[in-house]
C-alpha positions in Angstrom: 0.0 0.0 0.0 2.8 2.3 0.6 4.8 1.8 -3.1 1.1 2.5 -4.3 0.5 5.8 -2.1 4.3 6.3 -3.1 4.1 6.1 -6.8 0.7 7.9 -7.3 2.6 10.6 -4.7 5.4 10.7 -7.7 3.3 9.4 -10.7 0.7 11.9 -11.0 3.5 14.8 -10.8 5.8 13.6 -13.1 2.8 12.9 -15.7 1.8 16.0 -15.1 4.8 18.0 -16.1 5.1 15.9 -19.3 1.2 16.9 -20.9 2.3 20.2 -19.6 5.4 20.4 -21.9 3.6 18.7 -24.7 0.2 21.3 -24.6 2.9 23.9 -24.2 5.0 23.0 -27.1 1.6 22.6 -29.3 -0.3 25.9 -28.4 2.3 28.2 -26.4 3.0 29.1 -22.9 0.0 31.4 -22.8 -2.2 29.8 -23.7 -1.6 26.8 -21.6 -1.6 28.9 -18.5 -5.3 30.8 -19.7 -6.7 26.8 -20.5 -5.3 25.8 -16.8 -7.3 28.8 -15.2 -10.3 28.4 -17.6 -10.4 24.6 -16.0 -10.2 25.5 -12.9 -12.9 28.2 -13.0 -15.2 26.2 -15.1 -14.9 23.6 -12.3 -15.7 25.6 -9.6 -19.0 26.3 -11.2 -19.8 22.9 -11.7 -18.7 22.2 -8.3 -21.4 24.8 -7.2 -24.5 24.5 -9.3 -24.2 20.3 -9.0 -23.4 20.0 -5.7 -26.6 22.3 -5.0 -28.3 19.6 -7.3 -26.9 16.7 -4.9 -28.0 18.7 -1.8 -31.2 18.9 -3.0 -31.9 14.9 -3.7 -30.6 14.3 -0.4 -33.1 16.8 1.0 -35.7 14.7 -0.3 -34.5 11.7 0.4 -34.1 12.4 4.1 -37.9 13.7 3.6 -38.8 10.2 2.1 -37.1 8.1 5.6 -34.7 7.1 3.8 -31.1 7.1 4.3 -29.1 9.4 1.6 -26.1 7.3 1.6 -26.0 7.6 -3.0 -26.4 11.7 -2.4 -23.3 11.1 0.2 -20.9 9.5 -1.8 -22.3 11.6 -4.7 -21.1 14.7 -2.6 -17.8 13.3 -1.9 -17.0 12.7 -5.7 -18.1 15.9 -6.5 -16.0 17.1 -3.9 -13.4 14.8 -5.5 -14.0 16.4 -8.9 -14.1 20.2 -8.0 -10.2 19.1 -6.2 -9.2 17.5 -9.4 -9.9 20.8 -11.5 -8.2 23.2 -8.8 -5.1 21.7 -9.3 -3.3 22.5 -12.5 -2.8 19.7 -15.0 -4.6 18.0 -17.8 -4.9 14.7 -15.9 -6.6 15.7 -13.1 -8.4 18.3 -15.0 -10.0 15.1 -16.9 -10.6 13.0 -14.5 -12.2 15.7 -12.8 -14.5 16.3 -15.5 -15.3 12.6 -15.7 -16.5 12.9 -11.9 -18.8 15.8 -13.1 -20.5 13.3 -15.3 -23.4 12.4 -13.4 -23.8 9.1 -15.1 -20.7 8.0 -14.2 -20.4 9.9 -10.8 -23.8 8.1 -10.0 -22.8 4.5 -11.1 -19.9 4.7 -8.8 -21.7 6.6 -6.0 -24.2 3.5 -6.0 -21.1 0.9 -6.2 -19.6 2.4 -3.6 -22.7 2.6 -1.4 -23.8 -1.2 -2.2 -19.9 -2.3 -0.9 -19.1 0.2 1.5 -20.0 -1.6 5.2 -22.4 0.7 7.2 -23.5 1.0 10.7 -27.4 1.6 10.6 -28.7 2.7 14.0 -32.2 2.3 14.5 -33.0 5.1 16.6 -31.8 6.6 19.6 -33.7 4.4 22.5 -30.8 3.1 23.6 -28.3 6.1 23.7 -28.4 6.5 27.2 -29.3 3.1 28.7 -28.6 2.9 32.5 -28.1 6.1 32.8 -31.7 7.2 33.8 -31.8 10.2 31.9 -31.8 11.0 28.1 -34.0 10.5 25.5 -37.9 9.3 26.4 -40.6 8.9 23.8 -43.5 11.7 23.8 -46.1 9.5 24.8 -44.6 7.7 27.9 -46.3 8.2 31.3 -43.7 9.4 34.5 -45.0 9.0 38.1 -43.1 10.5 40.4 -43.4 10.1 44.0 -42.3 9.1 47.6 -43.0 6.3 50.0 -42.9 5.1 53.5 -42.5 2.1 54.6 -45.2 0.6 57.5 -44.8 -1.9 59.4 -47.8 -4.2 59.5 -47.3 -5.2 63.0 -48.1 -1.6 64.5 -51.2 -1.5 65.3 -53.8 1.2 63.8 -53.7 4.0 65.9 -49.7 4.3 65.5 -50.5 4.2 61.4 -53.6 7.0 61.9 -50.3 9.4 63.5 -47.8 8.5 61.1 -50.6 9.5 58.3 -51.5 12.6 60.0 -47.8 13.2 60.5 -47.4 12.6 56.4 -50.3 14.8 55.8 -48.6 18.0 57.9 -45.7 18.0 56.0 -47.3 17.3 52.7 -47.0 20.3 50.0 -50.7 22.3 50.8 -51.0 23.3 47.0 -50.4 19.9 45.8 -54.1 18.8 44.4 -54.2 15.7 46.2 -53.9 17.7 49.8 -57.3 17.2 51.5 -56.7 20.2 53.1 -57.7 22.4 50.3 
């Protein structure tokens, strides 16, 4: 993997400089240097108005339920693409213009998201499990409250005072308090 990182590192250079010196030697200096910038521009506005394109499908997709994993990898090629374009040279000015294809950007955008492995979550329920706090669906029900414990051997007069007890210290604006 690193002789391949290497020689793409030193490849695509080298390759570079070459069509350079052969579009230069064809049409002239100037001219080579306008085409470069012309590339570079023309890419960035196909970076912007089909990346806005892309946005929008993913938009809708994410409307739909659905995950927008084609839109993603669609984004990073373009991304890719737009990259390709900026930097100056007739290879990566080409393929960068393949990637703008949206035939081709597509096909490989689904490849990639068909073999790329994904985590899917299904939701969030168990984000915070154990933890007593966090998320909690809009219809669930939460009781809060104290208790006391009674012993069931004390007789019934003892229980009366420990009620009356509980009932003194009990919040007065509560709308369970008898004494309203």
């Amino acid at each position: 993997m690193l002789l391949l990182f290497l020689a793409v590192l030193i490849g695509i250079p080298v390759m570079e400089i070459s069509v350079f010196i052969q579009v230069g030697g064809e049409i002239g200096a100037f001219n080579t240097i306008i085409l470069t910038i012309f590339t570079a521009v023309a890419g960035v506005a196909l970076l912007r108005t089909q990346g806005l394109s892309v946005l929008m499908k993913a938009q809708e997709t994410l409307k739909r339920g659905e995950t927008p994993l084609n839109e993603i990898f669609s984004g990073i090629l373009l991304a890719l693409a737009g990259l390709f374009l900026l930097i100056p040279g007739f290879v990566t000015d080409g393929l960068g213009f393949l990637l703008f294809l949206p035939p081709l950007r597509n096909a490989i955008a689904h490849w990639l998201s068909k073999n790329v492995k994904t985590n899917k979550m299904g939701g969030f329920q168990n984000m915070n499990a154990g933890q007593g706090q966090g998320f909690r669906p809009k219809n669930s029900t939460v009781i809060d409250g104290e208790f006391h414990e009674v012993d069931p051997n004390q007789d019934s007069l003892e229980k009366e005072d420990v009620l009356i007890e509980q009932s003194d210290k009990a919040n007065k604006d509560s709308p369970w308090s008898k004494n309203k």
